[in-house]
N, C-alpha and C positions, 0 to 999 in steps of 0.2 A: 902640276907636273905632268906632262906629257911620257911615256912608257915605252920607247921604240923596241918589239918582241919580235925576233924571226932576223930572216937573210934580206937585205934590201938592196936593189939596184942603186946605182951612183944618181938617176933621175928620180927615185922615191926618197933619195935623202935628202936631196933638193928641197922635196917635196916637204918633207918632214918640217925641215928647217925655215922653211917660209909660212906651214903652217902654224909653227910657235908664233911665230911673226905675228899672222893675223889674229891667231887665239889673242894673244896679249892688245893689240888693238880694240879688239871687239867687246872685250870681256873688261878689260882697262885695272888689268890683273897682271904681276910679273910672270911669265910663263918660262917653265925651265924645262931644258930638255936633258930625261936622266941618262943615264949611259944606257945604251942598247945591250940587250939581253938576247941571247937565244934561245929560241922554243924548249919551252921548259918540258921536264919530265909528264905530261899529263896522264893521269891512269887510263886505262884501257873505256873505260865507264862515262868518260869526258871527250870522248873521241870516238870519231868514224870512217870508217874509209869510203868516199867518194871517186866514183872514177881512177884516180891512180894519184892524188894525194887525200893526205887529213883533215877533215873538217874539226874544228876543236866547239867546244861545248863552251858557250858565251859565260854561264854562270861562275865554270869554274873558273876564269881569273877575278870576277865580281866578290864571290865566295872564299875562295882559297886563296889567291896568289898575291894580288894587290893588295897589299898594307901601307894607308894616305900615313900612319903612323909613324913610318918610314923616315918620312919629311915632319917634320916639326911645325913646319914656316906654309904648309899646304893646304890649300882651299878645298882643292880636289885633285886629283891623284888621274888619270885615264891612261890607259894601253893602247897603242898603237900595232895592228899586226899584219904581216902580210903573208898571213896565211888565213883561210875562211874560216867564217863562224855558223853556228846553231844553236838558235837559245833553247828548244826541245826536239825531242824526237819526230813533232808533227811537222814540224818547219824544213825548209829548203835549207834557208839559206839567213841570216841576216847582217844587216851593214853595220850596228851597234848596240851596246846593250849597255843600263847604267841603272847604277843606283840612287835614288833617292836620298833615302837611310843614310848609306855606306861613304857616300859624296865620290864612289869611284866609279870608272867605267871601259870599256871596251870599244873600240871599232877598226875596224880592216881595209886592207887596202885589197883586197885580192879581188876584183871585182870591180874599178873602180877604169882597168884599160892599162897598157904598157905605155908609161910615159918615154919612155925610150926612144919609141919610134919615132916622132917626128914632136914639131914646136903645136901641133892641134891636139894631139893625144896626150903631150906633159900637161896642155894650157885643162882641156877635160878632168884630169887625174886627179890634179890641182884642187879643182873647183870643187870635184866631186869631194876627194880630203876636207878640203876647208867645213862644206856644210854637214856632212857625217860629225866631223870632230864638233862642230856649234852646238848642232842640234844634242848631240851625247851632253858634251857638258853643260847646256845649259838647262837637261833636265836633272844632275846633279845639283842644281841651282833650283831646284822645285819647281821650276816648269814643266806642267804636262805637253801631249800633244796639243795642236791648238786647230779647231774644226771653223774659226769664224772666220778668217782672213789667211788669201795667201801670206806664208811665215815658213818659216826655217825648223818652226817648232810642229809643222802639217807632218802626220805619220808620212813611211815612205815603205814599201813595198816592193818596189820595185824601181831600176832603174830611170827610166824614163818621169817617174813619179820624182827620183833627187834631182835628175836633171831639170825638171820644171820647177821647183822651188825656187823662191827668192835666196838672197843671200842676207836678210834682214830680220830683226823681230818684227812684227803688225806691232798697233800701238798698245793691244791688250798683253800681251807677252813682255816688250820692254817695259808696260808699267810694272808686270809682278816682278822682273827681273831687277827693276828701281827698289821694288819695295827691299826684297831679299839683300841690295847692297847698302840700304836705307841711304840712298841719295835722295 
């Protein structure tokens, strides 16, 4: 289940909707999109002010908000938001956060470029969606980062670091990903 949280341009719903699309491809999973929510009440403790919007605190929808329980019929559960994150206090900024354990997860579009603007900045926005949402879910799938091979599952820090990714698992990744689905 995919999570749409926050206000979203008519280009990021697009966006949305075609990345259910490829999760379901990639993952060869039913992927469903829940009904959009709006930014939820977060406590003051879960939040910060950046510049002249909120950055929201990754854990708390990991921890508190997301219940995969929810759904009966769900693999894993992840939030979509388009407002910024920070998984602690030492960090800037980050593009997703997931659990493990929990099978839930988080990632953001605020940072990803205004697909609005023209058919190179949606096709960007796009791209950059697709592999955030991969790489979240597929370490709700017990895949860690992956240091041997370019992969989807390589940490990312920074922009230019997502935009250099593949859009693929390396063959050591899709083999744990095989085992996990026991194909």
């Amino acid at each position: 289940y995919i999570v749409p949280i926050g206000e979203f341009s008519n280009a990021q719903e697009n966006i949305i909707t075609e990345t259910c699309v490829y999760i379901e491809s990639f993952f060869g999973l039913k992927t469903h999109l829940a009904l959009y929510e709006k930014t939820p009440n977060v406590p003051d403790n879960m939040r910060r002010l950046r510049v002249d919007e909120y950055q929201y605190n990754a854990h708390y929808f990991l921890d508190k908000y997301l219940d995969i329980d929810k759904y009966k019929d769900a693999s894993v559960m992840i939030a979509l938001t388009s407002f910024d994150l920070y998984p602690d206090e030492k960090w800037n900024y980050v593009f997703g956060l997931a659990s493990l354990q929990k099978r839930v997860g988080v990632w953001s579009m605020a940072r990803f470029g205004n697909p609005s603007e023209n058919q190179k900045s949606y096709q960007l926005c796009l791209d950059r969606t697709r592999k955030v949402a991969t790489h979240e879910i597929a370490h709700m799938f017990s895949i860690k980062h992956c240091c041997t091979f370019p992969c989807v599952m390589n940490g990312s820090n920074s922009m230019s670091e997502t935009d250099a990714q593949p859009f693929v698992l390396c063959p050591e990744c899709l083999e744990k990903l095989c085992w996990n689905f026991k194909t």
